[in-house]
C-alpha positions as CSV (number, residue, x, y, z in Angstrom):
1,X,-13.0,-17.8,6.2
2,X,-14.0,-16.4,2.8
3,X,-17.0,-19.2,3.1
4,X,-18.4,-17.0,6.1
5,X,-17.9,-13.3,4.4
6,X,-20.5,-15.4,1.6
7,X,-22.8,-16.2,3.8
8,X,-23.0,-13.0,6.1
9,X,-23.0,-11.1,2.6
10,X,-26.2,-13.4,1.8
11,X,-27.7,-12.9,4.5
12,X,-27.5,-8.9,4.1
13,X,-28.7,-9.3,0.2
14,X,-32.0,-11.5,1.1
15,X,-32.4,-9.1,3.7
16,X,-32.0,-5.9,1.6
17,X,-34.7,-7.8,-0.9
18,X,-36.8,-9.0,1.4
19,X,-37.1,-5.1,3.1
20,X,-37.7,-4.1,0.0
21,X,-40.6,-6.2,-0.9
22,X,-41.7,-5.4,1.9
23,X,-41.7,-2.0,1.9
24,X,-43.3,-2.0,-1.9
25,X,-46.2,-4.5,-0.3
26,X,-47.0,-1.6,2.5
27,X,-47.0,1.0,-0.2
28,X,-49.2,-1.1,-2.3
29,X,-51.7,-1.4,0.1
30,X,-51.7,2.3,0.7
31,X,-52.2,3.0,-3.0
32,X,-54.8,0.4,-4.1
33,X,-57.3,1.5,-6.6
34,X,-60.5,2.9,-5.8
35,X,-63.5,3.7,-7.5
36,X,-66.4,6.1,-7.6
37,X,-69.9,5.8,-9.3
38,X,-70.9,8.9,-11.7
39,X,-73.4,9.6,-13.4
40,X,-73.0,10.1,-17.5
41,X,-73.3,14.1,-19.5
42,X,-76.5,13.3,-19.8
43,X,-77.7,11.7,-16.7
44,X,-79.0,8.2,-18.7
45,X,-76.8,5.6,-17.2
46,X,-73.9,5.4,-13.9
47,X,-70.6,4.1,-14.8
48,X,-67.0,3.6,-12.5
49,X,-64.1,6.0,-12.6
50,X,-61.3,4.7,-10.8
51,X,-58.2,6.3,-9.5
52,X,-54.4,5.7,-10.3
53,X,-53.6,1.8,-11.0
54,X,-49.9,2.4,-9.1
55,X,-50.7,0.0,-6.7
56,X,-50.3,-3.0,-9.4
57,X,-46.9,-1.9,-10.3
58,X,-45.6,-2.0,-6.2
59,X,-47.3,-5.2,-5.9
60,X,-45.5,-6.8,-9.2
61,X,-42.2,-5.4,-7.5
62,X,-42.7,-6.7,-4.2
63,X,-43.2,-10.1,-6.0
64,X,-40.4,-10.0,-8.1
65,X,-37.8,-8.9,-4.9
66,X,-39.2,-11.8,-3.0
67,X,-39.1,-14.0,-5.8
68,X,-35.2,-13.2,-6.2
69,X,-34.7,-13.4,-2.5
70,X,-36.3,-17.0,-2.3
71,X,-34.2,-18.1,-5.5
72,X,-30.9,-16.9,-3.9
73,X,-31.4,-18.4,-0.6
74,X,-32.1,-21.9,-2.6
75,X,-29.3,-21.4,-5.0
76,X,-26.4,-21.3,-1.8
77,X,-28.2,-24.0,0.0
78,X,-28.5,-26.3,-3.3
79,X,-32.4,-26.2,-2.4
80,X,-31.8,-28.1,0.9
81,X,-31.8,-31.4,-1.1
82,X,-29.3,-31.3,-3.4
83,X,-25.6,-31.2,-2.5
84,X,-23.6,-33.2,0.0
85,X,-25.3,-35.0,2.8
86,X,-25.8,-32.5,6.3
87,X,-24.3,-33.4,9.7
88,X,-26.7,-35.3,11.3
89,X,-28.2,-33.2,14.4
90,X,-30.4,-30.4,15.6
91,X,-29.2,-28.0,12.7
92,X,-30.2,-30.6,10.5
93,X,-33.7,-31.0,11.6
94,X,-34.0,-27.2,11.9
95,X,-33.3,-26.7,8.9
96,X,-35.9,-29.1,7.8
97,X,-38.6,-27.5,9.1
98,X,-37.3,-24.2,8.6
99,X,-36.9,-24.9,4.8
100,X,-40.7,-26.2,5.0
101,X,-42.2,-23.1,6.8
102,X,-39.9,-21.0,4.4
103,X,-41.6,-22.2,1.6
104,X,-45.3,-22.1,2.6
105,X,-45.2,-18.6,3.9
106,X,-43.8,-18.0,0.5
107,X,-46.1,-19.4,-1.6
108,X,-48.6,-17.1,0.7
109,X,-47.3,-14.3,0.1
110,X,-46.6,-14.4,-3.3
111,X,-50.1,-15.6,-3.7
112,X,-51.4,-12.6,-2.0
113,X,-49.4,-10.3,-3.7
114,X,-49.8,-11.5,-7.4
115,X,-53.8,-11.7,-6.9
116,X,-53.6,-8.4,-5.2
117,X,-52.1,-6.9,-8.3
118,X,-54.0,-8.9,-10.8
119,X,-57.3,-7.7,-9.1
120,X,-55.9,-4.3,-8.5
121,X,-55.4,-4.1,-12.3
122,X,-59.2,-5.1,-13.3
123,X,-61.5,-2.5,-14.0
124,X,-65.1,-3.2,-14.5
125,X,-67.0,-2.2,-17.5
126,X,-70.0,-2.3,-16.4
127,X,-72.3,0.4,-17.4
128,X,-75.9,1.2,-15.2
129,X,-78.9,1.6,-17.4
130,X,-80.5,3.7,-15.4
131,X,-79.5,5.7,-12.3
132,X,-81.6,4.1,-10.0
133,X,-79.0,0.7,-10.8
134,X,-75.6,1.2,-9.6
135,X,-72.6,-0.3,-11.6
136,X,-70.5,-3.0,-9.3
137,X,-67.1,-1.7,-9.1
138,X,-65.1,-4.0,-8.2
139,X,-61.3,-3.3,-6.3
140,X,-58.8,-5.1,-4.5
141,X,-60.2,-5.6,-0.9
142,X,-58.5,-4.1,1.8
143,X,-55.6,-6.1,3.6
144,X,-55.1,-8.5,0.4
145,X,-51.5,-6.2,-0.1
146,X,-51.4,-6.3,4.0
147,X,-50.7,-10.4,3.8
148,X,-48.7,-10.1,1.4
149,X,-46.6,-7.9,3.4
150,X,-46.7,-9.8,6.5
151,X,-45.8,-13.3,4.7
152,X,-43.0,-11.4,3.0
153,X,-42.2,-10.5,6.6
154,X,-42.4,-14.1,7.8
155,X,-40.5,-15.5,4.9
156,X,-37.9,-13.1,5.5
157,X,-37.3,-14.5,9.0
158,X,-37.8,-17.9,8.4
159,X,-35.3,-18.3,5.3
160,X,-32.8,-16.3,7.1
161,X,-33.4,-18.8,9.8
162,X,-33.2,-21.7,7.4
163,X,-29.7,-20.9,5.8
164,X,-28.4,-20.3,8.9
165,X,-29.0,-23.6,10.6
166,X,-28.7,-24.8,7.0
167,X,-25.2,-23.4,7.1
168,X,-24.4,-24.8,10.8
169,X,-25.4,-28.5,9.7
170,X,-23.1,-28.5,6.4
171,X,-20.1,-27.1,8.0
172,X,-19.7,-28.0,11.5
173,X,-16.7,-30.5,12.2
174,X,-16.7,-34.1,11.0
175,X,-19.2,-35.6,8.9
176,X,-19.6,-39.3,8.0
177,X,-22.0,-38.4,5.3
178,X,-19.7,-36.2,3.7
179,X,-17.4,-39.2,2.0
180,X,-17.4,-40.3,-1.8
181,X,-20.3,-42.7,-2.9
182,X,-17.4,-45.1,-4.2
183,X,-16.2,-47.9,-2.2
184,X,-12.8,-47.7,-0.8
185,X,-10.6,-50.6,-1.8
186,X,-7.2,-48.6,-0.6
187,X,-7.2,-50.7,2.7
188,X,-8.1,-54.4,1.2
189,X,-4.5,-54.8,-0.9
């Protein structure tokens, strides 16, 4: 019994994470950086000014919350691979394919989000000589924090998924798998 408080409390900690990677993700994308072309005291050359660089910081957290989400889901299931053998079955192969979609929509949105912030971070330098030449100033394109968001979004379900049909294949009646790796010699005396 105390093995299914774990899990349900699990569950409800990846989901708190994941909602609130999430929710930083969405905010990021709201608060990305923007810049303006102006023109210097003295009117000789252009140059950017950008805006408040708070989107980085929402995008780092969103990574980080995922990040720990993804860890804690591995840790409990001993990374699907590690561990006692599963009860052969649908859960089994569920959980297979969960664990691989897990993991790619993972590595998406983490990608997304850490390029988002990187980029979001990067300020040009580049000066215009004269004003007829406008200075490329470069920010994070729009959505880049919006896919982050939805793979968080898709991880979220999936590795909730995962652990539970995970869960459903390791426990789950008797399993032939589930024996020492040392032969018996109890019986041959």
């Amino acid at each position: 019994m105390a093995e299914g408080r774990g899990s349900l409390m699990l569950l409800i900690i990846v989901l708190v994470f994941d909602l609130i990677a999430f929710g930083l993700a969405v905010v990021a994308e709201q608060r990305r950086s923007t810049a303006q072309v102006l023109p210097d005291r003295d009117k000789e050359y252009t140059y950017c000014v950008y805006d408040s660089d708070i989107a980085t910081g929402y995008g780092v957290g969103a990574f980080l919350f995922l990040f720990i989400s993804q860890i804690l889901v591995m840790a409990a299931s001993k990374c699907f691979c590690c561990g006692r053998s599963l009860r052969p079955g649908g859960s089994r192969a569920w959980a297979l394919v969960l664990f691989i979609a897990c993991w790619l929509t993972f590595i998406i949105a983490e990608s997304c989000l850490l390029a988002g912030s990187v980029r979001n971070a990067y300020h040009t330098k580049y000066l215009g000589v004269f004003l007829n030449t406008t200075p490329s100033c470069e920010t994070v394109r729009k959505g880049v924090f919006g896919a982050g968001a939805a793979f968080i979004f898709f991880t979220c379900i999936l590795s909730e998924l995962y652990y539970v049909s995970y869960a459903k294949a390791r426990e789950g009646g008797w399993n032939p798998y589930a024996r020492d790796s040392a032969v018996g010699m109890a019986t041959y005396n």
